[in-house]
CHARMM-style PDB file with segment names, atoms N, HN, CA, C and O in Angstrom:
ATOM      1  N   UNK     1     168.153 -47.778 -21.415  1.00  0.00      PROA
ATOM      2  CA  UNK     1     167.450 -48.340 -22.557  1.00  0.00      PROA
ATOM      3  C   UNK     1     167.081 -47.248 -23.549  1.00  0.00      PROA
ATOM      4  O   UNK     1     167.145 -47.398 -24.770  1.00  0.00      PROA
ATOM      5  N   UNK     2     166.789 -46.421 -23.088  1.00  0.00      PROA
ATOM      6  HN  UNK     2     166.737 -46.299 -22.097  1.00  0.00      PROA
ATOM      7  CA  UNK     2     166.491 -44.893 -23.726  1.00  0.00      PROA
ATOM      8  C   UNK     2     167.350 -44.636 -24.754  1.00  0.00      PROA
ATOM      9  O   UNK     2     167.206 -44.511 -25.970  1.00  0.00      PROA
ATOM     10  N   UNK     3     168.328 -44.581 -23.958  1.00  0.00      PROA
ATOM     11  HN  UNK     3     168.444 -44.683 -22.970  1.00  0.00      PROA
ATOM     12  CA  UNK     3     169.668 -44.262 -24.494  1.00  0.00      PROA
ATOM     13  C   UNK     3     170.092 -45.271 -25.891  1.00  0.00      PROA
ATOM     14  O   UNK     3     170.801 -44.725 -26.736  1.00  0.00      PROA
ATOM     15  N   UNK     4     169.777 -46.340 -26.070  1.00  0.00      PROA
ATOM     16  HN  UNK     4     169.200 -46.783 -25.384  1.00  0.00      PROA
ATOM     17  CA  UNK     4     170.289 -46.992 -27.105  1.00  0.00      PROA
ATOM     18  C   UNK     4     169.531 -46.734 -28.097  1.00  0.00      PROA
ATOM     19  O   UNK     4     169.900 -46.696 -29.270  1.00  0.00      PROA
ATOM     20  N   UNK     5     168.218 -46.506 -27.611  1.00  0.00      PROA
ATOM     21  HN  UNK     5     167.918 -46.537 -26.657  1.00  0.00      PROA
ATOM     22  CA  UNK     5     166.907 -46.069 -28.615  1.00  0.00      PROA
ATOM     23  C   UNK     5     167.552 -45.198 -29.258  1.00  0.00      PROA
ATOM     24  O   UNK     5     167.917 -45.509 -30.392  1.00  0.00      PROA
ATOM     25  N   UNK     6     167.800 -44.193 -28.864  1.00  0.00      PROA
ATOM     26  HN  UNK     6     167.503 -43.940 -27.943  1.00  0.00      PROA
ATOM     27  CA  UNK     6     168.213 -42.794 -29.356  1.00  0.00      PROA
ATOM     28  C   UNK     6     169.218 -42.807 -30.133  1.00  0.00      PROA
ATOM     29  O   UNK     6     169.369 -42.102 -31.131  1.00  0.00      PROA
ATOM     30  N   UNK     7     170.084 -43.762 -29.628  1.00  0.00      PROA
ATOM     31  HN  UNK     7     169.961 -44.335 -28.817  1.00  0.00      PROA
ATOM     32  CA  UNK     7     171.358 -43.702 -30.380  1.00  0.00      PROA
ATOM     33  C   UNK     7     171.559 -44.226 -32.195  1.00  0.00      PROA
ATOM     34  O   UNK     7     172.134 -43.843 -33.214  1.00  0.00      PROA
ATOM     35  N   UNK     8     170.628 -45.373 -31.710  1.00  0.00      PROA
ATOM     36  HN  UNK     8     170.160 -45.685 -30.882  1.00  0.00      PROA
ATOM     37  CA  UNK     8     170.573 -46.137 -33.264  1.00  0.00      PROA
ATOM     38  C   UNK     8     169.376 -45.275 -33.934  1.00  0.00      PROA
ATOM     39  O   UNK     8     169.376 -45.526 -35.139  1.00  0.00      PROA
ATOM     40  N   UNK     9     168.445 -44.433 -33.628  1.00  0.00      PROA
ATOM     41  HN  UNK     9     168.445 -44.229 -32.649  1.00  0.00      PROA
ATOM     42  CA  UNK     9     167.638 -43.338 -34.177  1.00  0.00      PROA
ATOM     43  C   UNK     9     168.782 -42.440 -34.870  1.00  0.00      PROA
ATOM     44  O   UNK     9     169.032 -42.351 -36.072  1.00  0.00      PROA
ATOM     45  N   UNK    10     169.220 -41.991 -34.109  1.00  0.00      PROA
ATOM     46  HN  UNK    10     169.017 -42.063 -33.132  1.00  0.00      PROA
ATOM     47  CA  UNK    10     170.217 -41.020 -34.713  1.00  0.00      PROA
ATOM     48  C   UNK    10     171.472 -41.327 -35.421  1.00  0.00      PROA
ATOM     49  O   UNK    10     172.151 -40.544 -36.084  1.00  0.00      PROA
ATOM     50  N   UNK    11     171.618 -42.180 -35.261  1.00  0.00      PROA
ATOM     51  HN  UNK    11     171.066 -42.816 -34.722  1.00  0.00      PROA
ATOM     52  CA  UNK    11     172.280 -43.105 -36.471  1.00  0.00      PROA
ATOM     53  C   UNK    11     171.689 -42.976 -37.714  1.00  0.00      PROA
ATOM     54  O   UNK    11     172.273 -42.562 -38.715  1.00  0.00      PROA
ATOM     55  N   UNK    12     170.234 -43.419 -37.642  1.00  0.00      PROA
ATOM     56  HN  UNK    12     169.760 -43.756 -36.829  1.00  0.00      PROA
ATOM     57  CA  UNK    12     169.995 -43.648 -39.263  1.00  0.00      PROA
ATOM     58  C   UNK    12     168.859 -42.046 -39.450  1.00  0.00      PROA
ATOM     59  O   UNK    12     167.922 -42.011 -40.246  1.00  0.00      PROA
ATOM     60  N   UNK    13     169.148 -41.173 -38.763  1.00  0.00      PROA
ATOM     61  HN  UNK    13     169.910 -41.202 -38.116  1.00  0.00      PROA
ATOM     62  CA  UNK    13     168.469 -39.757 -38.475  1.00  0.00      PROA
ATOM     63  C   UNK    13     166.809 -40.305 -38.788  1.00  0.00      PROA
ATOM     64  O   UNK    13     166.314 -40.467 -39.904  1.00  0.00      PROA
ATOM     65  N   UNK    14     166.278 -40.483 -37.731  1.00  0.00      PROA
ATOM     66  HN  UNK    14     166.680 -40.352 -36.824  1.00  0.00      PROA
ATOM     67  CA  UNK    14     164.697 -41.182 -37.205  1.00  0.00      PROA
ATOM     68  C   UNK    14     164.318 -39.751 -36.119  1.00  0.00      PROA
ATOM     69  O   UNK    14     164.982 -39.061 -35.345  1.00  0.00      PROA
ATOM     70  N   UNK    15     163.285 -39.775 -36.445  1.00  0.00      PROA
ATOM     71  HN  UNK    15     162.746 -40.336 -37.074  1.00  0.00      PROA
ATOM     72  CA  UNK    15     162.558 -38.939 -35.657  1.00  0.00      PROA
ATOM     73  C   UNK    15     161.577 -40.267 -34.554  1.00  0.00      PROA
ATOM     74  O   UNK    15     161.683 -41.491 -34.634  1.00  0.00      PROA
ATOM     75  N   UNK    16     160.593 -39.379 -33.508  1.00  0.00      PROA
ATOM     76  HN  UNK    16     160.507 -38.385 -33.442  1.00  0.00      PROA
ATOM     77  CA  UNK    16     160.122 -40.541 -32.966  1.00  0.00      PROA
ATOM     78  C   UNK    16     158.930 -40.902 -33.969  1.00  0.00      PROA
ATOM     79  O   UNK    16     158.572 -42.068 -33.806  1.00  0.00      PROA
ATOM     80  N   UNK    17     158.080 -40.097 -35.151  1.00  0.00      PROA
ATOM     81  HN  UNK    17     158.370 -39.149 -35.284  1.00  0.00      PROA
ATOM     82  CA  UNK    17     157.539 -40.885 -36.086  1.00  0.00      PROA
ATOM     83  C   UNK    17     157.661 -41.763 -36.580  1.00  0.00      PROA
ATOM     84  O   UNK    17     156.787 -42.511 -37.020  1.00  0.00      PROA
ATOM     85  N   UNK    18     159.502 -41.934 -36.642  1.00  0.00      PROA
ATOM     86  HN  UNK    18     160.212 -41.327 -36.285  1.00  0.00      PROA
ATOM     87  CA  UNK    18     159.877 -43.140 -37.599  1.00  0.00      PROA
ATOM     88  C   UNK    18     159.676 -44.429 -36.859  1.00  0.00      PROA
ATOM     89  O   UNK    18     159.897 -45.557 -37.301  1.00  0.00      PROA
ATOM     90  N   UNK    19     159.216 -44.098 -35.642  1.00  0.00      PROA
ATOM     91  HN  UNK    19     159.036 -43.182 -35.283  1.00  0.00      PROA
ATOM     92  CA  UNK    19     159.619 -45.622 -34.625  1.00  0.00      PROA
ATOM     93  C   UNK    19     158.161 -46.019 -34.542  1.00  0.00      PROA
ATOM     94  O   UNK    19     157.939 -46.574 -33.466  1.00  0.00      PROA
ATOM     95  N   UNK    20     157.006 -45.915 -35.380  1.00  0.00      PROA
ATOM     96  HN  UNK    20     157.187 -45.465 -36.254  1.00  0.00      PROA
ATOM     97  CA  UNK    20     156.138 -46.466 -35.330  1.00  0.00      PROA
ATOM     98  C   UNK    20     155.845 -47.832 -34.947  1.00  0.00      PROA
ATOM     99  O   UNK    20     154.733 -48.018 -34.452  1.00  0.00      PROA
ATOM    100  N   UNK    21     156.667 -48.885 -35.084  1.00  0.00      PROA
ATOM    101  HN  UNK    21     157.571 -48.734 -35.485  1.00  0.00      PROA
ATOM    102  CA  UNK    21     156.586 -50.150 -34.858  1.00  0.00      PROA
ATOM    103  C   UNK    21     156.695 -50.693 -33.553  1.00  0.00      PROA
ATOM    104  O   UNK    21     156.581 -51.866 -33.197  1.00  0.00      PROA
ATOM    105  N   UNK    22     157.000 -49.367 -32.690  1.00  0.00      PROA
ATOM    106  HN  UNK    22     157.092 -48.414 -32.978  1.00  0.00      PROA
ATOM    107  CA  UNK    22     157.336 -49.847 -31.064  1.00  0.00      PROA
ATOM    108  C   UNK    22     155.330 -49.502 -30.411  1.00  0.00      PROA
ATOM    109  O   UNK    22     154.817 -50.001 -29.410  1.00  0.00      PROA
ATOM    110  N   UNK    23     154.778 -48.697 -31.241  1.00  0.00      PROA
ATOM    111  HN  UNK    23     155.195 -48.291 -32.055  1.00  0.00      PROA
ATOM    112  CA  UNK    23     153.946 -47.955 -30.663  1.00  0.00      PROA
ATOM    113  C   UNK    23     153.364 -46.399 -31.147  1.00  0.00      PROA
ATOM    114  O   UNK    23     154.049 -45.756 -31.941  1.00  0.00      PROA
ATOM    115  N   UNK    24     152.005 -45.800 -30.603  1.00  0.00      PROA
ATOM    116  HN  UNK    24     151.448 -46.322 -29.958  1.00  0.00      PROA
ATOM    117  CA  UNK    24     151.689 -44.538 -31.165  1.00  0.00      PROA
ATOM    118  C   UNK    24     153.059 -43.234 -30.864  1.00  0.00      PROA
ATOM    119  O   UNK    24     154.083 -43.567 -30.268  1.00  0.00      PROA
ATOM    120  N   UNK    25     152.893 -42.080 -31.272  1.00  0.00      PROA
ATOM    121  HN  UNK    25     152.060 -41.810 -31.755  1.00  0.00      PROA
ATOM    122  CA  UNK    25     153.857 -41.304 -31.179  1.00  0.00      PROA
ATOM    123  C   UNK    25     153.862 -40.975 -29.671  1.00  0.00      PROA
ATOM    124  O   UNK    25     154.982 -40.984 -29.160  1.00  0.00      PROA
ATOM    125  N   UNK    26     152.855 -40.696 -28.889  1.00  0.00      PROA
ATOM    126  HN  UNK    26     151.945 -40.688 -29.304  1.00  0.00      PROA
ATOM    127  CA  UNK    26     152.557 -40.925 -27.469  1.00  0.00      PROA
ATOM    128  C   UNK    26     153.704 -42.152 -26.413  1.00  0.00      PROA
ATOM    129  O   UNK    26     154.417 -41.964 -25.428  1.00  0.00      PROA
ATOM    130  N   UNK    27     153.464 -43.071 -27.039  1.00  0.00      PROA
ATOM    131  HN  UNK    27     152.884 -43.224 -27.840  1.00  0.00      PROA
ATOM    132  CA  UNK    27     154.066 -44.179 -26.285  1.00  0.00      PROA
ATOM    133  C   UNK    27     155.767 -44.269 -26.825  1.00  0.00      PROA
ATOM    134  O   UNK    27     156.666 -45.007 -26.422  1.00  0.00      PROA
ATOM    135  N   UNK    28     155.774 -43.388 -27.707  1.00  0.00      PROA
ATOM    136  HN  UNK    28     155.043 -42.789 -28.034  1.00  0.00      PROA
ATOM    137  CA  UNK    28     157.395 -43.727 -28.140  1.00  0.00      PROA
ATOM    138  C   UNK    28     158.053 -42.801 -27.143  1.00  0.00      PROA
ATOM    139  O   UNK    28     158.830 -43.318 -26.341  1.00  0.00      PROA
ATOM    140  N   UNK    29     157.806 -41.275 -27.080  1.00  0.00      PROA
ATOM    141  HN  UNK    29     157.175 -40.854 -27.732  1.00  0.00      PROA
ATOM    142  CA  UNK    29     157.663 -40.467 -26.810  1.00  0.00      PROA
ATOM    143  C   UNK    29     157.437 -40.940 -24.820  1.00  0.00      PROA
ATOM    144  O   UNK    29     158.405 -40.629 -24.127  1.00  0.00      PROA
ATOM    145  N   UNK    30     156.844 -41.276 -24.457  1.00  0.00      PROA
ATOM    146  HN  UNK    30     156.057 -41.528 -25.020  1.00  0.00      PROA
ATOM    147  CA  UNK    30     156.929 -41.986 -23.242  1.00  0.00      PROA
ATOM    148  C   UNK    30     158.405 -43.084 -22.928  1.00  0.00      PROA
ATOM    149  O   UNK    30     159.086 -43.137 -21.904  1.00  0.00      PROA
ATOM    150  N   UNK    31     158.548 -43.828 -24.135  1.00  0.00      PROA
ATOM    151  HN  UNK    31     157.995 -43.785 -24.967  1.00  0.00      PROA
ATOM    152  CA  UNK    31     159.381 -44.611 -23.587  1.00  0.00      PROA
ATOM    153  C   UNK    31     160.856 -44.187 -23.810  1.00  0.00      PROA
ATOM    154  O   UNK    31     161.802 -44.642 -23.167  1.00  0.00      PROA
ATOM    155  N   UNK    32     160.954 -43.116 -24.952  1.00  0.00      PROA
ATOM    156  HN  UNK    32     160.185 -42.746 -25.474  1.00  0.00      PROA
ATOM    157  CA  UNK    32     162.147 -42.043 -24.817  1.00  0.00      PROA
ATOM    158  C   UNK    32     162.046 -41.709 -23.616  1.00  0.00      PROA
ATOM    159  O   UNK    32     162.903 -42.340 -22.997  1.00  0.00      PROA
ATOM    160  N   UNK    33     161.552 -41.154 -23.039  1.00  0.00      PROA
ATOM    161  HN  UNK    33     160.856 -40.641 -23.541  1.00  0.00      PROA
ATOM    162  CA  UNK    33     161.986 -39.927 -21.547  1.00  0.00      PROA
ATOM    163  C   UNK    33     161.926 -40.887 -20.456  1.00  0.00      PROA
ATOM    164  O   UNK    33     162.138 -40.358 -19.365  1.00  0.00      PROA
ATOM    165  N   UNK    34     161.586 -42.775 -20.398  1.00  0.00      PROA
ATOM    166  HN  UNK    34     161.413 -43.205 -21.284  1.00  0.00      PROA
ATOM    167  CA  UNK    34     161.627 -43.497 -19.121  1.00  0.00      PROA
ATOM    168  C   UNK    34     160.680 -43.387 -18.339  1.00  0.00      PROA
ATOM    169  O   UNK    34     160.868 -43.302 -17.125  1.00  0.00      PROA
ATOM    170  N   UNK    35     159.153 -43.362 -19.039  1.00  0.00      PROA
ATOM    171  HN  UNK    35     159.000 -43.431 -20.025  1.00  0.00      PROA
ATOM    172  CA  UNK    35     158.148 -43.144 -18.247  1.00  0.00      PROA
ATOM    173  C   UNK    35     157.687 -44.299 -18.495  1.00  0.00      PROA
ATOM    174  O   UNK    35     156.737 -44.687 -17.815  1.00  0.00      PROA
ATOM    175  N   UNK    36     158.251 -45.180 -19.563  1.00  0.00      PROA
ATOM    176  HN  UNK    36     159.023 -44.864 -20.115  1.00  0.00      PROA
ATOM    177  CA  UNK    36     157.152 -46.070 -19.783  1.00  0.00      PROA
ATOM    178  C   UNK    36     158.515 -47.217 -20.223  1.00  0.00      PROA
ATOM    179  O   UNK    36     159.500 -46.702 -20.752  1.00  0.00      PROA
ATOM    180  N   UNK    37     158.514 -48.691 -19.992  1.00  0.00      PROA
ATOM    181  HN  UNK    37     157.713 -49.109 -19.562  1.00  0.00      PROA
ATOM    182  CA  UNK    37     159.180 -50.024 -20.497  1.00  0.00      PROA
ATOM    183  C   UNK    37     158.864 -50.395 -21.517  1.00  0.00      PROA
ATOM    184  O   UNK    37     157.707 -50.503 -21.924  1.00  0.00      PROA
ATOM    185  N   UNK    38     160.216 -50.740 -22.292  1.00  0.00      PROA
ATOM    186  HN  UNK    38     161.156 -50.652 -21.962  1.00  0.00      PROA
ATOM    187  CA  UNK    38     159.878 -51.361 -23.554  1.00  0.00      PROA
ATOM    188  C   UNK    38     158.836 -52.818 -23.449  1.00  0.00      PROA
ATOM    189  O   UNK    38     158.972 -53.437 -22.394  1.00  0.00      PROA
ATOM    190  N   UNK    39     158.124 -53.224 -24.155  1.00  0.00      PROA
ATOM    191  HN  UNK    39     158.013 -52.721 -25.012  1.00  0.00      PROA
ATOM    192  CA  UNK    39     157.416 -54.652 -23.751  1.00  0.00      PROA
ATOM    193  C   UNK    39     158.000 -55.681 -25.011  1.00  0.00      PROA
ATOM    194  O   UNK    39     158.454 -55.250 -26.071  1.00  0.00      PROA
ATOM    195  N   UNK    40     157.906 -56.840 -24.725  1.00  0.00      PROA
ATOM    196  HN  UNK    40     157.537 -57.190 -23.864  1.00  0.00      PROA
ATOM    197  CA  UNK    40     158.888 -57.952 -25.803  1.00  0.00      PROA
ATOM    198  C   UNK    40     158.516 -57.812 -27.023  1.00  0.00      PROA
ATOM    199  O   UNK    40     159.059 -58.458 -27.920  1.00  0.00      PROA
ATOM    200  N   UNK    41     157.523 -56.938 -27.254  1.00  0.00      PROA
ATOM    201  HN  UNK    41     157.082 -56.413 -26.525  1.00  0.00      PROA
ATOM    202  CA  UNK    41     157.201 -57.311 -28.542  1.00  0.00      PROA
ATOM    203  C   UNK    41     157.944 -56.145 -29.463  1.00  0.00      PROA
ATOM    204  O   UNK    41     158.535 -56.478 -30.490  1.00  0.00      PROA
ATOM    205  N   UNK    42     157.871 -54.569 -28.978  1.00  0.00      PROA
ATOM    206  HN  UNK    42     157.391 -54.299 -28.144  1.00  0.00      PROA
ATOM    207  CA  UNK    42     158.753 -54.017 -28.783  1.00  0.00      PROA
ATOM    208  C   UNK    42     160.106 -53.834 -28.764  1.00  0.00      PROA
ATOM    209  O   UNK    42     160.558 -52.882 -29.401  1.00  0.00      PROA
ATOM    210  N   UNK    43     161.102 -54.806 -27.950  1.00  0.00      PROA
ATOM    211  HN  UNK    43     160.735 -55.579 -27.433  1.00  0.00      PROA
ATOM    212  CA  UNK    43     161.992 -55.005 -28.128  1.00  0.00      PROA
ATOM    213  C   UNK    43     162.415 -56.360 -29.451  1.00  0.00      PROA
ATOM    214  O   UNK    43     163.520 -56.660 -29.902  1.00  0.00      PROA
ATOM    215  N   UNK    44     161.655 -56.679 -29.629  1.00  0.00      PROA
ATOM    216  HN  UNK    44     160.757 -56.436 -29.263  1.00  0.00      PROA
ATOM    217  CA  UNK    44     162.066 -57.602 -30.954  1.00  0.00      PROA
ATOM    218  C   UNK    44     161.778 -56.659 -32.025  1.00  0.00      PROA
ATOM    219  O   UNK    44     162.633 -56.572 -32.906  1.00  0.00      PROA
ATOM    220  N   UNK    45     160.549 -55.807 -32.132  1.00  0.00      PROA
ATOM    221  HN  UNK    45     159.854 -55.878 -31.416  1.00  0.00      PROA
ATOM    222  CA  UNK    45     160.535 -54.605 -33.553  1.00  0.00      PROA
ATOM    223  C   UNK    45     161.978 -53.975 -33.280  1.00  0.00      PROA
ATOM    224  O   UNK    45     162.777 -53.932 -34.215  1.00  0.00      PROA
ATOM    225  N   UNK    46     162.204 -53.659 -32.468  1.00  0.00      PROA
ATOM    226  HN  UNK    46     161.554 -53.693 -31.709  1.00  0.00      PROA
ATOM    227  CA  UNK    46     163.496 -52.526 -32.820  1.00  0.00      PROA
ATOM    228  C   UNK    46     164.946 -53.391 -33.234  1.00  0.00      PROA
ATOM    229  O   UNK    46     165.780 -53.184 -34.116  1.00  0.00      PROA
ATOM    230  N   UNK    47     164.806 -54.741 -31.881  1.00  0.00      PROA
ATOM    231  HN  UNK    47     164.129 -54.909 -31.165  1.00  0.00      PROA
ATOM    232  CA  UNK    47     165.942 -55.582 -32.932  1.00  0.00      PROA
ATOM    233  C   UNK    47     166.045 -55.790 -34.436  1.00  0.00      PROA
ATOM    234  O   UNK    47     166.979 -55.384 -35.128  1.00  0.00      PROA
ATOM    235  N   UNK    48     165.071 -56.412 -34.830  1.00  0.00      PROA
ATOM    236  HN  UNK    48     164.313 -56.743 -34.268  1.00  0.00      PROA
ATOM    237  CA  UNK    48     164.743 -56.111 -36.162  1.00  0.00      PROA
ATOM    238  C   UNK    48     165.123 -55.106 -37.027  1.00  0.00      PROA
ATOM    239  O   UNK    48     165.968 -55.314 -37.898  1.00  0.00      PROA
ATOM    240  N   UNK    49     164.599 -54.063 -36.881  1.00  0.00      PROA
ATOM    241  HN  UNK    49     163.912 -53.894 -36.173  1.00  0.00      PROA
ATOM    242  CA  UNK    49     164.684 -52.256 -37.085  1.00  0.00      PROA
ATOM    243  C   UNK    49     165.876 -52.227 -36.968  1.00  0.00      PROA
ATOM    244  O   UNK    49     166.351 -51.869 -38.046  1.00  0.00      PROA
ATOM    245  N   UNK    50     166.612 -52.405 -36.264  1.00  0.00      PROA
ATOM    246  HN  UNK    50     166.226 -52.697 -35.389  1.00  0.00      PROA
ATOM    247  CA  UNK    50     168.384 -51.647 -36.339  1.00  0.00      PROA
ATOM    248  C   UNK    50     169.394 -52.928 -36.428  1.00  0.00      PROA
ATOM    249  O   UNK    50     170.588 -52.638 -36.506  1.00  0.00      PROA
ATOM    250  N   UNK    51     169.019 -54.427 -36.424  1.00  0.00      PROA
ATOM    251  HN  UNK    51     168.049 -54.663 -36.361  1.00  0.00      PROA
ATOM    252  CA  UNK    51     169.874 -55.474 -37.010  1.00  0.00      PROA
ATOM    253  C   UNK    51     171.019 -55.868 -35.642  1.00  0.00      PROA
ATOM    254  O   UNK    51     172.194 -56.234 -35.664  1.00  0.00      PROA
ATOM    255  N   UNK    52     169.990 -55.580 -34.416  1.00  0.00      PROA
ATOM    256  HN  UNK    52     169.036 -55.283 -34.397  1.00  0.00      PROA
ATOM    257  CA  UNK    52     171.182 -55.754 -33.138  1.00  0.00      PROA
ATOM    258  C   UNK    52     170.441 -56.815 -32.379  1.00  0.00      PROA
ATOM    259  O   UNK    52     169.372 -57.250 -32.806  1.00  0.00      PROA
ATOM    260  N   UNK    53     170.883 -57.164 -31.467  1.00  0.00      PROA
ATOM    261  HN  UNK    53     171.751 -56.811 -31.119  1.00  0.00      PROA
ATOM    262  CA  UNK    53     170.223 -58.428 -30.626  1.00  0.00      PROA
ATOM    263  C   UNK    53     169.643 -57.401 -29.595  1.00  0.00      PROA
ATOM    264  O   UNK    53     169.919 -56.262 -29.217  1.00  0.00      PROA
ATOM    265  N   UNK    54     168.585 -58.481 -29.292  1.00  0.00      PROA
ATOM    266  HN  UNK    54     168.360 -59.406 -29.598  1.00  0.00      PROA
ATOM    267  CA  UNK    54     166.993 -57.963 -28.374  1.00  0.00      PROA
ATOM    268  C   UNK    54     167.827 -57.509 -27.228  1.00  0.00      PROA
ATOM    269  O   UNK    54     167.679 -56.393 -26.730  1.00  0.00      PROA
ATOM    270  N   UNK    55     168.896 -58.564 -26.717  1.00  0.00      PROA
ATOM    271  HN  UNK    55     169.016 -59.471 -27.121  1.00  0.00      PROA
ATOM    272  CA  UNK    55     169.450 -57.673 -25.286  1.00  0.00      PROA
ATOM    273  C   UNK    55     170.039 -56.422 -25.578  1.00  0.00      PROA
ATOM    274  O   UNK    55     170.065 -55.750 -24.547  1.00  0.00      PROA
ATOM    275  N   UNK    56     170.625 -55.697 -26.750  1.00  0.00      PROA
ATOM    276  HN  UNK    56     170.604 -56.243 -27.588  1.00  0.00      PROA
ATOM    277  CA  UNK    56     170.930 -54.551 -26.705  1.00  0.00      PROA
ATOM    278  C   UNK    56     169.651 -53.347 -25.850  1.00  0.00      PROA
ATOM    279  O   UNK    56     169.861 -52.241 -25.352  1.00  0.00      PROA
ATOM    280  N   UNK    57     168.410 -54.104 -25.963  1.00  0.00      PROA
ATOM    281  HN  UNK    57     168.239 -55.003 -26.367  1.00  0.00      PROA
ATOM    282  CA  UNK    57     167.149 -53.053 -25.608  1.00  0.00      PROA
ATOM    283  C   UNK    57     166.730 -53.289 -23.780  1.00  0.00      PROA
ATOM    284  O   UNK    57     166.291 -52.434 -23.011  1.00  0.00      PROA
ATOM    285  N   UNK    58     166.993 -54.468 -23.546  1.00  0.00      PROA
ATOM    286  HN  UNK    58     167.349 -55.162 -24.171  1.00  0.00      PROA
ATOM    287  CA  UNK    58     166.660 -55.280 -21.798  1.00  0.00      PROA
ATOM    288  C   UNK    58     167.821 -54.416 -21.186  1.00  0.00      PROA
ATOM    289  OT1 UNK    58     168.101 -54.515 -19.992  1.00  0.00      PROA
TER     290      UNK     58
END
């Protein structure tokens, strides 16, 4: 899941500031490295955010 995060970040060159909408820089930053699960609400901001379906993030 990490991994797709990252990918569509670096796609549109996002730092984890830019991902404010998942969460504080703390919790993005957590859920980059797999310490922490995306939660639904979460995975619908980033669908949104990068124009892909929610299962790209599950």
């Amino acid at each position: 899941m990490q991994y797709e995060i990252c990918c569509f970040a670096e796609e549109d060159l996002l730092k984890q500031c830019d991902l404010s909408e998942i969460g504080s820089h703390g919790v993005v930053s957590e859920i980059l490295t797999g310490k922490r699960e995306l939660d639904i609400r979460q995975v619908r901001a980033l669908s949104e955010r990068f124009g892909v379906s929610a299962a790209s993030f599950v």
